[in-house]
C-alpha positions in Angstrom: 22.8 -23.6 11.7 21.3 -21.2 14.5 22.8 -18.1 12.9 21.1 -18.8 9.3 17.7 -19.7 11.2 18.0 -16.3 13.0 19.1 -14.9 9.4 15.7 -16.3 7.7 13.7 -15.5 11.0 15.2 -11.4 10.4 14.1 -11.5 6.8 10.7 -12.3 7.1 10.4 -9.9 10.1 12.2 -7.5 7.3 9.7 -8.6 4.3 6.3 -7.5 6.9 8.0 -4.4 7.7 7.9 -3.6 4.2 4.5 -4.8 3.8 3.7 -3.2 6.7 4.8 0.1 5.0 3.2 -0.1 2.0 -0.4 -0.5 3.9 0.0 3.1 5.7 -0.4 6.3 4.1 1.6 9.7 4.6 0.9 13.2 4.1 2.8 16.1 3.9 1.6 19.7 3.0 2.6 22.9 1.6 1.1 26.3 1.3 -1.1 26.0 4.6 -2.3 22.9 3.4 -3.0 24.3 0.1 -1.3 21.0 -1.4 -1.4 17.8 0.3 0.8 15.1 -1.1 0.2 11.6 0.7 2.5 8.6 0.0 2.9 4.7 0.9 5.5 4.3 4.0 7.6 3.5 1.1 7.2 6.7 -0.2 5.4 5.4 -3.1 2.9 8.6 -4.3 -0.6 7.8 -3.8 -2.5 10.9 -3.7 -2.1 15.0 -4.4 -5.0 17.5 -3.7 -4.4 20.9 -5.2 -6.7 23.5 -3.4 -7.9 25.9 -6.7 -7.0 29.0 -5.8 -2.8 27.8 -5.7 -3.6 27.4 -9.9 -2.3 30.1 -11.5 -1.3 30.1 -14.8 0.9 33.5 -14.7 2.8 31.7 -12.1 3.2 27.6 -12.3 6.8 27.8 -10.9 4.5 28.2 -7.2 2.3 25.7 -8.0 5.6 23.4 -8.8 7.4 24.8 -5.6 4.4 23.8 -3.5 4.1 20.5 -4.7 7.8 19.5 -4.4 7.7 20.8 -0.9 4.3 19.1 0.2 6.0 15.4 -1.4 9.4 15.6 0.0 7.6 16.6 3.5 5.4 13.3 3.2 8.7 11.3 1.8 10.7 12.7 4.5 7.6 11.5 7.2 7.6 7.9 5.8 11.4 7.9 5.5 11.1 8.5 9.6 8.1 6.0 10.0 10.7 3.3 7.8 13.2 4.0 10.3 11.0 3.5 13.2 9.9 0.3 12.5 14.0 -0.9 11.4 14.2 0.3 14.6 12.4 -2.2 16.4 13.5 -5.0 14.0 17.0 -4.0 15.0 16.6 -3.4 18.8 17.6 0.2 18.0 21.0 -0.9 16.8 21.2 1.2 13.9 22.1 -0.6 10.8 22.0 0.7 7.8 19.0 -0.9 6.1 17.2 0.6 3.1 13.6 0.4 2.4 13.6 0.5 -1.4 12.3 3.6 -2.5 13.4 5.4 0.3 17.1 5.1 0.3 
């Protein structure tokens, strides 16, 4: 009976992790900060800023390069921030939870 009170007593700690995580913003940037991409600890999208002079239209493949950098840099920040706070869940066992959306 203790172990499944323990159990419930991890998942709710588990559920305002998440919540947790959803309430903070991330950003990553590209370019010099040319394009800033900022996402939910989740790694939900929230926000990209596009500085005008990276709009080219002879050359959208930079503009595309730039932006996938800028959002896997902010993914890859929350994806650490997600793992920080498992970590204190956990007592820095490392167990292999996933925050959906992150992996």
């Amino acid at each position: 009976m203790k172990i499944l009170q323990q159990a419930q007593e991890m998942q709710g700690k588990f559920q305002k992790i998440q919540e947790d995580l959803q309430n903070i913003t991330v950003t990553g940037t590209a370019g010099g900060g040319m394009v800033t991409a900022e996402v939910s600890g989740t790694g939900q999208i929230r926000r990209m800023k596009i500085d005008p002079s990276v709009i080219n239209s002879a050359d959208p493949e930079m503009l595309e390069d730039l932006i996938v950098v800028a959002l896997a840099e902010a993914q890859k920040k929350a994806q650490e921030q997600a793992q920080a706070e498992m970590g204190k869940l956990t007592g820095g066992m490392n167990l292999p939870f996933k925050i959906p959306g992150l992996g």
